[in-house]
N, CA, C and O atoms as a GROMACS GRO file, in nm:
protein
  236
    1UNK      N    1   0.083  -0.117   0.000
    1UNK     CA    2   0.000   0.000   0.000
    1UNK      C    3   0.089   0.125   0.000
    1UNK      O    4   0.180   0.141   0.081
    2UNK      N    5   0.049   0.235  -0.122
    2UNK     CA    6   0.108   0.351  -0.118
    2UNK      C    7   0.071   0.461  -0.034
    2UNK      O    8  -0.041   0.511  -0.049
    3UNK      N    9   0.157   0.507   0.058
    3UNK     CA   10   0.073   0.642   0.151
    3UNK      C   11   0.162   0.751   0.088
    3UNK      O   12   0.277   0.728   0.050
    4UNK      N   13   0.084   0.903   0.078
    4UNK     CA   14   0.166   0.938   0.058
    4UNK      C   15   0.077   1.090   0.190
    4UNK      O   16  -0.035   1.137   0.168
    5UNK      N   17   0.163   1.129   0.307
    5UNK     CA   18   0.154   1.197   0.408
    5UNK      C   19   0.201   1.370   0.374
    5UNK      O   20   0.307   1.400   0.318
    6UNK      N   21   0.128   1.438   0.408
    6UNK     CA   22   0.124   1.612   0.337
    6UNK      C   23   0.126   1.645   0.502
    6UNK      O   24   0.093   1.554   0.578
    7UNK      N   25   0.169   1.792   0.562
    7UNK     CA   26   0.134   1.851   0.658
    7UNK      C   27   0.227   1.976   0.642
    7UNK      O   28   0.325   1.979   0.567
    8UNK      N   29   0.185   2.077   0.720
    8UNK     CA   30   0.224   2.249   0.718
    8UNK      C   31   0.205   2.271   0.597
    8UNK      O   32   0.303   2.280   0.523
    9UNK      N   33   0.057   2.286   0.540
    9UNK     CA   34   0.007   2.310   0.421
    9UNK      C   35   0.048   2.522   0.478
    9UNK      O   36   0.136   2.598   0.439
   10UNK      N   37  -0.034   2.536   0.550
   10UNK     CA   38  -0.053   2.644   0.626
   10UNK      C   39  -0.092   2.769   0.527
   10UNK      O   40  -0.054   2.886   0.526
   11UNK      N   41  -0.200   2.685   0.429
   11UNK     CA   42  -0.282   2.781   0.333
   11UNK      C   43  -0.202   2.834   0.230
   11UNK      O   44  -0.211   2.947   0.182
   12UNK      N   45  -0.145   2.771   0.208
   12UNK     CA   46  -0.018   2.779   0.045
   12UNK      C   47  -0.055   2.685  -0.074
   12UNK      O   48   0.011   2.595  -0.125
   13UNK      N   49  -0.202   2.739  -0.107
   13UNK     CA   50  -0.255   2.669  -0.249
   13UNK      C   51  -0.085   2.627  -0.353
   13UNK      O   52  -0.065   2.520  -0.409
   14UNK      N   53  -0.010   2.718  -0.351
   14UNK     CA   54   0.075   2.704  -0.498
   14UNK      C   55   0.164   2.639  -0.420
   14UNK      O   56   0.261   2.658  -0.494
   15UNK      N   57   0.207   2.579  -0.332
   15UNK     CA   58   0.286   2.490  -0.283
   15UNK      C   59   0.218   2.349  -0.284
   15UNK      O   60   0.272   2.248  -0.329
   16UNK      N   61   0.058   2.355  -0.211
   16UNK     CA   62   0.014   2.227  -0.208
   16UNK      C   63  -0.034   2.177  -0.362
   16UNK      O   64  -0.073   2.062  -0.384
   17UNK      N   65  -0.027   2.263  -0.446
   17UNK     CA   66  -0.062   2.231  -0.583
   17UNK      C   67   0.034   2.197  -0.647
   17UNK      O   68   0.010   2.150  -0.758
   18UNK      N   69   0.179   2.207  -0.601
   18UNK     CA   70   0.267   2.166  -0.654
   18UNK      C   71   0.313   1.998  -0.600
   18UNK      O   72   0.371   1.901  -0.650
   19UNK      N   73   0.264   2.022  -0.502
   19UNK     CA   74   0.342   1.891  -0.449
   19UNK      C   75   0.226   1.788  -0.449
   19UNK      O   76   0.229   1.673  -0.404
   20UNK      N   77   0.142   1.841  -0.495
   20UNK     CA   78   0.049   1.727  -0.531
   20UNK      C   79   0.049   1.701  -0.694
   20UNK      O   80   0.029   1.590  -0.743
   21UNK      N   81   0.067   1.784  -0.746
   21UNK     CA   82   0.200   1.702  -0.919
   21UNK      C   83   0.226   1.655  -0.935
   21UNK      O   84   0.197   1.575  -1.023
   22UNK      N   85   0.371   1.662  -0.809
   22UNK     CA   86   0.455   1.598  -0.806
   22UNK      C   87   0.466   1.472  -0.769
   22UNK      O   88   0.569   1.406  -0.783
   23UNK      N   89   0.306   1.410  -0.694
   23UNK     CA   90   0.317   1.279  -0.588
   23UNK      C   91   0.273   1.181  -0.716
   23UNK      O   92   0.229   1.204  -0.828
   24UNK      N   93   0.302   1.079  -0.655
   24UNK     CA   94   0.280   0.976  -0.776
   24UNK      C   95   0.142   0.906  -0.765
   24UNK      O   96   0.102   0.961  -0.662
   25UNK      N   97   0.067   0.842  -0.793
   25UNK     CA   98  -0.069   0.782  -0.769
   25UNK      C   99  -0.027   0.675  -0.601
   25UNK      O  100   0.078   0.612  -0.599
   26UNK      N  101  -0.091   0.673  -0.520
   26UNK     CA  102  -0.124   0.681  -0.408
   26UNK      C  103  -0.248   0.593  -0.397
   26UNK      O  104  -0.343   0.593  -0.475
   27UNK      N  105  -0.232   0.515  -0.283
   27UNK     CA  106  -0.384   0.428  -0.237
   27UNK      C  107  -0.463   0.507  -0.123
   27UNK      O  108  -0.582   0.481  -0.107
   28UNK      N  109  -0.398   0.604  -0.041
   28UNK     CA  110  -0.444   0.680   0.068
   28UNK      C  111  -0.342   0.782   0.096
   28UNK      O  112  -0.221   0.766   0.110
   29UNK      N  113  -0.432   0.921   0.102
   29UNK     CA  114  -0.315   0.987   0.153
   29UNK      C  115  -0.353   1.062   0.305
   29UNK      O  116  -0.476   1.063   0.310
   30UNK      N  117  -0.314   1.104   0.390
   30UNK     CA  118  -0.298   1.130   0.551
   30UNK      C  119  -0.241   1.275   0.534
   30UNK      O  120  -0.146   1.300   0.460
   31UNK      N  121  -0.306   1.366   0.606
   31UNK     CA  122  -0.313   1.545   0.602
   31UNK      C  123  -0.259   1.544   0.762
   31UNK      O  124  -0.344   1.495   0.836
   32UNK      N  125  -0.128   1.591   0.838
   32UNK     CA  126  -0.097   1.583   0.923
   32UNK      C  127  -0.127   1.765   1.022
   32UNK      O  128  -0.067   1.806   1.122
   33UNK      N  129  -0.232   1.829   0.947
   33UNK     CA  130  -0.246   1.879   1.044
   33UNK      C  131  -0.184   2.031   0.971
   33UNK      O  132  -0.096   2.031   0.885
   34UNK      N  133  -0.249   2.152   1.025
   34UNK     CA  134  -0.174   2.317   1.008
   34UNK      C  135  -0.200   2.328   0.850
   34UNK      O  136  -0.113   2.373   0.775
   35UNK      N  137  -0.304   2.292   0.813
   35UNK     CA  138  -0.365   2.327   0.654
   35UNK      C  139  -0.374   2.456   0.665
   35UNK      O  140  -0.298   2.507   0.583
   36UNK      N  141  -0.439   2.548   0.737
   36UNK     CA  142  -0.432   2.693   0.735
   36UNK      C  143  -0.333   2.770   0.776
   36UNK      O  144  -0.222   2.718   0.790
   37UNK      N  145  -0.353   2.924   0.807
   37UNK     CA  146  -0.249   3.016   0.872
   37UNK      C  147  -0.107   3.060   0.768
   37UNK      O  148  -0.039   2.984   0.699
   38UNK      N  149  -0.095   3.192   0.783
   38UNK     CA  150  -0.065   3.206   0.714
   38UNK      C  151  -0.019   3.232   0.578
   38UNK      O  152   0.090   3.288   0.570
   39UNK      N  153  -0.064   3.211   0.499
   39UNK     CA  154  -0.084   3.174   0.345
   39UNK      C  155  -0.219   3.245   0.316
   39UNK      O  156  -0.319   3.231   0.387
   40UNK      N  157  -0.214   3.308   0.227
   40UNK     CA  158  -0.379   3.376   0.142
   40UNK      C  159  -0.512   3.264   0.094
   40UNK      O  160  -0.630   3.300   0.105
   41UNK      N  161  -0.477   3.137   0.043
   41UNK     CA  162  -0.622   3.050  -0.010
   41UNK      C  163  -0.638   2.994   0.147
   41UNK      O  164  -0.552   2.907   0.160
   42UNK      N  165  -0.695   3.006   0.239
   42UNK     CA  166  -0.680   2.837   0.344
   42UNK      C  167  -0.842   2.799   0.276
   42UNK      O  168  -0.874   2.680   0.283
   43UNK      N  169  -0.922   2.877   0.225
   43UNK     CA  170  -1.066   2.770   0.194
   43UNK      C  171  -1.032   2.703   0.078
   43UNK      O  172  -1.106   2.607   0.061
   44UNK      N  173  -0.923   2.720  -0.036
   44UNK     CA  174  -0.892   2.685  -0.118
   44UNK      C  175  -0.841   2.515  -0.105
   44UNK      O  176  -0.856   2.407  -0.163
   45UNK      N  177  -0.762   2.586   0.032
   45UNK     CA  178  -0.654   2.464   0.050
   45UNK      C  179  -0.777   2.347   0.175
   45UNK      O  180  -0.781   2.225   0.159
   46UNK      N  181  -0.846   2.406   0.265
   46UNK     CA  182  -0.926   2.301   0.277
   46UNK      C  183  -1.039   2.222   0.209
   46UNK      O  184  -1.053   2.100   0.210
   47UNK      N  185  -1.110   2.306   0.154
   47UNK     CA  186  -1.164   2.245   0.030
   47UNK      C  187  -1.084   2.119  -0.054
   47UNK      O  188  -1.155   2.028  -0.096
   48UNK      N  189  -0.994   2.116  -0.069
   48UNK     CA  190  -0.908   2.004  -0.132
   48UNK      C  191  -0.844   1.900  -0.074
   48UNK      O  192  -0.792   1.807  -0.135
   49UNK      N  193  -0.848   1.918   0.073
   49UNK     CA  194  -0.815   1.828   0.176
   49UNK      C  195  -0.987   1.716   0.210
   49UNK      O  196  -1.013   1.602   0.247
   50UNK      N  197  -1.066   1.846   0.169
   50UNK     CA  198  -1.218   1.782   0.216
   50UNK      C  199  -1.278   1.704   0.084
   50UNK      O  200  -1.351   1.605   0.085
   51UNK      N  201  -1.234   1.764  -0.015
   51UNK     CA  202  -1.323   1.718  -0.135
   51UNK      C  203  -1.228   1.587  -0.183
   51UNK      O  204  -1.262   1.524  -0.283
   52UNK      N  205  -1.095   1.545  -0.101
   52UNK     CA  206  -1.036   1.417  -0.162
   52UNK      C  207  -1.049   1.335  -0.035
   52UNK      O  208  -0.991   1.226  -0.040
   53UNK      N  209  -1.090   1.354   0.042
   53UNK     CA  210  -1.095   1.280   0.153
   53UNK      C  211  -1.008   1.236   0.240
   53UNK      O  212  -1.035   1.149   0.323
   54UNK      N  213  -0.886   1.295   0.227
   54UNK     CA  214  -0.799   1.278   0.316
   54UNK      C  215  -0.822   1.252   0.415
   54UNK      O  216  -0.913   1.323   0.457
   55UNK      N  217  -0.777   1.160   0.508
   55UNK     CA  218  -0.742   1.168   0.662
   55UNK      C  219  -0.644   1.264   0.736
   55UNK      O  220  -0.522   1.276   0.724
   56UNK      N  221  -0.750   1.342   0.833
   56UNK     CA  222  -0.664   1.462   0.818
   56UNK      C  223  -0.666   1.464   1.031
   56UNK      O  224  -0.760   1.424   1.100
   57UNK      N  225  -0.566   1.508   1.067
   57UNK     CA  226  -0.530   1.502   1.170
   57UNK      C  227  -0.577   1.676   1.264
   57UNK      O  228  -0.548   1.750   1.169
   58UNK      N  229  -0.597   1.716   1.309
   58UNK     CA  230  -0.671   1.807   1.394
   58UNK      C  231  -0.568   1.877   1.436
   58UNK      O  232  -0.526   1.807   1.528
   59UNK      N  233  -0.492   1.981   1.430
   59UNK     CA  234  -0.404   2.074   1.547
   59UNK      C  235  -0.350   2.168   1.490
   59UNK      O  236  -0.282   2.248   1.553
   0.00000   0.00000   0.00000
């Protein structure tokens, strides 16, 4: 099984859009948390954590 684990998004659409490019196809992926703050999109960037279903960790 492929995981592939994202965290300190911290609302940086053009970072998390990049590195989700870059990931290779994946069976599950795990959101470790600090998706917002900082950064200008955070509804951008949760919206995309919510609409793929990530397992996403709280803090």
């Amino acid at each position: 099984m492929k995981i592939a684990v994202f965290s300190d998004i911290h609302a940086n659409w053009q970072s998390l859009e990049a590195v989700m490019e870059d990931c290779p196809p994946v069976d599950e992926t795990l959101c470790l948390g600090d998706v917002v703050g900082y950064g200008g999109d955070p509804k951008r960037c949760v919206d995309e954590v919510m609409d793929n279903g990530w397992l996403t960790l709280v803090g």
